[in-house]
LUMTIVO-226887 format. One line per field, with one value per residue (C-alpha): x, y, z. Coordinates in nm, 4 decimals. Layout:
REM LUMTIVO-226887
u = [X,...]
v = [Y,...]
w = [Z,...]
//
This chain:
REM LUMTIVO-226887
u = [12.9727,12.9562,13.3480,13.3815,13.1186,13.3444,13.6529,13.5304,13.4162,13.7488,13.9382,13.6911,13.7823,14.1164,14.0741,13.8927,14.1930,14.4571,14.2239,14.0611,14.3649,14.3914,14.0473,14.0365,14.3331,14.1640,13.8791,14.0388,14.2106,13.8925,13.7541,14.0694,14.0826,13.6985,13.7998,14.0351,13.8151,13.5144,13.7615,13.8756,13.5180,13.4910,13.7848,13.6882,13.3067,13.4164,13.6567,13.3615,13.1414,13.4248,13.4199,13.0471,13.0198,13.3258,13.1561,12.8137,12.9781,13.1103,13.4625,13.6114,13.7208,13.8738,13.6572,13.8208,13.6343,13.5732,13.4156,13.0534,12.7276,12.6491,12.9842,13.0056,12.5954,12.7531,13.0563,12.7995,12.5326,12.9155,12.9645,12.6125,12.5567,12.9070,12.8129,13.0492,12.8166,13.0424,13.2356,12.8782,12.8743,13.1547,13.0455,12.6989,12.8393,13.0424,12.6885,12.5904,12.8131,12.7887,12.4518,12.2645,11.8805,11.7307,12.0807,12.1200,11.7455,11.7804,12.1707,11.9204,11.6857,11.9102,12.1391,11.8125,11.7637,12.0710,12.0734,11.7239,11.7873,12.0973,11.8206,11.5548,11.9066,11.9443,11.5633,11.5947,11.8650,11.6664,11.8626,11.5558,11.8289,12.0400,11.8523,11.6498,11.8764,11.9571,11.5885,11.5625,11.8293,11.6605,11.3324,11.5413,11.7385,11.3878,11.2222,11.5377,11.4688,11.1310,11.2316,11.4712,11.1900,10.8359,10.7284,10.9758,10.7060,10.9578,11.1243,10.7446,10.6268,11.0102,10.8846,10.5766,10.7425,11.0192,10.7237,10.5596,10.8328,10.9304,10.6915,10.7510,10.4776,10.4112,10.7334,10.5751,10.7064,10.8572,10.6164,10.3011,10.2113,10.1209,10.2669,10.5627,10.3830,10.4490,10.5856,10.4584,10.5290,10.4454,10.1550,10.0794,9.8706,9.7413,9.9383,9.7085,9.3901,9.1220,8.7981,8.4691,8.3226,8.5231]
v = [15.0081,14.9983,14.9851,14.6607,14.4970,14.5673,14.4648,14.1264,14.0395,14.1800,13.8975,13.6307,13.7199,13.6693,13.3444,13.1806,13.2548,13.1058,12.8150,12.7269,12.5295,12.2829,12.2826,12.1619,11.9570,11.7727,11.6858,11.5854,11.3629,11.1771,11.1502,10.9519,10.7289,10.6457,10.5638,10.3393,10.1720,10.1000,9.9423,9.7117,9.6109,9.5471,9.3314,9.1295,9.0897,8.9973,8.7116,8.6129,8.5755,8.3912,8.1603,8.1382,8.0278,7.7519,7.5895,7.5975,7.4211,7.1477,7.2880,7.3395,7.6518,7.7496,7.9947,8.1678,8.2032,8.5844,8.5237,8.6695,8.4850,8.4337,8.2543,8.0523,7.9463,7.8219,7.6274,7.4170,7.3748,7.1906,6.9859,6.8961,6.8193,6.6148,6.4553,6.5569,6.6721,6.6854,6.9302,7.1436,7.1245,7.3707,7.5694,7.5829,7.7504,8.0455,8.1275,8.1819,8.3950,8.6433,8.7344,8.7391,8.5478,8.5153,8.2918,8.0980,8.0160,7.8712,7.7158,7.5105,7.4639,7.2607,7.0861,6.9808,6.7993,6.6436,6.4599,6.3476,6.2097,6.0279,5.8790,5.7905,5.6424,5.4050,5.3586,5.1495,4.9639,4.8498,5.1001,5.2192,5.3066,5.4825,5.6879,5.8321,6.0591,6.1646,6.2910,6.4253,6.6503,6.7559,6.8498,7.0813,7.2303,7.2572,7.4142,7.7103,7.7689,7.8648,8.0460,8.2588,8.2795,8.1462,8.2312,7.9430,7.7302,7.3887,7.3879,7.3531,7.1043,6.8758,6.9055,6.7848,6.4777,6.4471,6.4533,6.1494,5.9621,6.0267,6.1608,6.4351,6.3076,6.5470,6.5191,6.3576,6.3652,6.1083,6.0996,6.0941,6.1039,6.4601,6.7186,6.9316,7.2683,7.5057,7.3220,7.2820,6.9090,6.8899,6.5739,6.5516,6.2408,6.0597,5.7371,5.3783,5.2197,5.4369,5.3980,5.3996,5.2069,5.2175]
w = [6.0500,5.6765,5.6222,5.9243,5.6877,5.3758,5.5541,5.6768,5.3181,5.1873,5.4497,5.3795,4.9817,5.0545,5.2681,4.9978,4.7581,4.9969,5.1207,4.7461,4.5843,4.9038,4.9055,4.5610,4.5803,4.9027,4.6960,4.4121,4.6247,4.8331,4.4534,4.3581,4.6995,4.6322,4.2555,4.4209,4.6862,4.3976,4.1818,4.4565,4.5460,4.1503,4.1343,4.4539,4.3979,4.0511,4.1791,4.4224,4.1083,3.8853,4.2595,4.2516,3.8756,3.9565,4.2325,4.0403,3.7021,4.0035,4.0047,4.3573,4.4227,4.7958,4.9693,5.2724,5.6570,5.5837,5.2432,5.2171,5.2478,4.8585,4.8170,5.1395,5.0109,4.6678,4.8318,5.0920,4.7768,4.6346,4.9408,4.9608,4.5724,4.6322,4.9364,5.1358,5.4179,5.7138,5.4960,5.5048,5.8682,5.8947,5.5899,5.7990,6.0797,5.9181,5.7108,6.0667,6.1269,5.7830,5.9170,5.5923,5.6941,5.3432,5.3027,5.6166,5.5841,5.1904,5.3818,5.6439,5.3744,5.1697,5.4605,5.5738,5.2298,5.2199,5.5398,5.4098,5.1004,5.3011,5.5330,5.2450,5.0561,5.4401,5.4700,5.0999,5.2438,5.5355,5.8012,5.9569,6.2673,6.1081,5.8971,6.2395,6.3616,5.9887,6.0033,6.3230,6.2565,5.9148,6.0746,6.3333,5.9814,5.8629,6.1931,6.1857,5.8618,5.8849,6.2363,5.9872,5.7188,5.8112,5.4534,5.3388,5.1544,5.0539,5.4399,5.5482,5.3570,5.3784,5.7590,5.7413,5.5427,5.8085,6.0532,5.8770,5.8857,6.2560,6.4896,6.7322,7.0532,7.3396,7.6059,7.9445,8.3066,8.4025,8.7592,8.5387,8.2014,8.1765,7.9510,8.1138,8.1805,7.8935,7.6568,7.2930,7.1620,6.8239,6.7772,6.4079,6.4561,6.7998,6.8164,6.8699,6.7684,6.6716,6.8950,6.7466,6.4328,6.1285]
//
C-alpha cells in the first residue's frame, strides 16, 4: 500500500513537470491580455475626460449613442448652457438608457431648469401662453427627478416654484365635481375668495 502511495506521487511529480511550462506560459499570457484590456480602458476613459473638459470650456465635441452617462451628462449641460434644448431632448433619452440614477436625476434636474428659465425669459415678454406648457413640462422633469432621487434638495424647491406659477388642482369627473377615486392631485393652495374676516 505504501509503494501505490509512492507511485502516485512519483506520476503526479512528473505531471507537474510536463504541465508547469504551459501552465506558466497560460498565465503569463491572461497577465498580458489584462495589461492590454486596462490600457484600453485608460486610453478611452482618458478620451472621455479630454471630451468632458471640451464640452465644459464650451467647445463641442461629438459624443457617440454608446458613450457613458458622465459624458452624455456634460454634452446636454452644452446644449442646455447653449440653448439648444431640442438638441437635449435626444441627449435626455440615451441618459435613460445608460442606467446611471444619480445622473439621469441631476440630467432632469437641469432640463427642468432650462425649459424654465425659457418660460420666465416668455413670461417678461408678456407670453403668459407660451411659457405654460414650458413649465408644465419642468415640474414633470422636476417630479422624475426626485422619483430617481427624493433626497434631490434644488429639484424640490424649482417645483414648488413651478407649482406657484402654475397650479396642479385636484382632476374632477366630468359627471360631478368629485375627485376620481384614487388619485392624488397635487393642491398647493385652495383656489377663490377666502371666507371668514380678514
Amino acid at each position: 500500500m505504501h509503494k501505490g502511495v509512492a507511485r502516485v506521487r512519483q506520476e503526479l511529480r512528473l505531471l507537474w513537470r510536463r504541465a508547469r511550462s504551459t501552465v506558466l506560459i497560460g498565465c503569463l499570457g491572461l497577465a498580458i491580455l489584462g495589461l492590454i484590456a486596462s490600457g484600453w480602458l485608460l486610453f478611452r476613459n482618458a478620451a472621455h475626460n479630454k471630451s468632458i473638459a471640451a464640452l465644459a470650456l464650451g467647445r463641442d465635441a461629438p459624443v457617440g449613442d454608446d458613450a457613458p452617462a458622465p459624458l452624455l451628462f456634460a454634452r446636454l449641460q452644452f446644449f442646455i448652457l447653449h440653448d439648444r434644448i431640442d438638441e437635449a431632448q435626444g441627449l435626455m433619452d440615451l441618459i435613460e438608457r445608460a442606467g446611471d440614477r444619480a445622473v439621469r436625476a441631476r440630467a432632469r434636474l437641469n432640463f427642468g431648469n432650462a425649459r424654465m428659465r425659457l418660460a420666465f425669459d416668455l413670461l417678461q415678454r408678456a407670453k403668459p401662453d407660451s411659457a405654460a406648457p414650458l413649465i408644465n413640462l419642468a415640474k414633470e422633469d422636476y417630479r422624475q427627478a426626485l422619483r430617481l432621487d427624493p433626497d434631490l434638495w434644488d429639484a424640490r424647491y424649482n417645483l414648488d416654484v413651478a407649482m406657484r406659477l402654475i397650479r396642479d388642482y385636484p382632476a374632477f369627473d366630468s359627471k360631478g365635481d368629485e375627485m376620481r377615486a384614487g388619485e392624488k392631485g397635487l393642491w398647493t393652495d385652495v383656489p377663490g375668495i377666502p371666507r371668514g374676516e380678514p
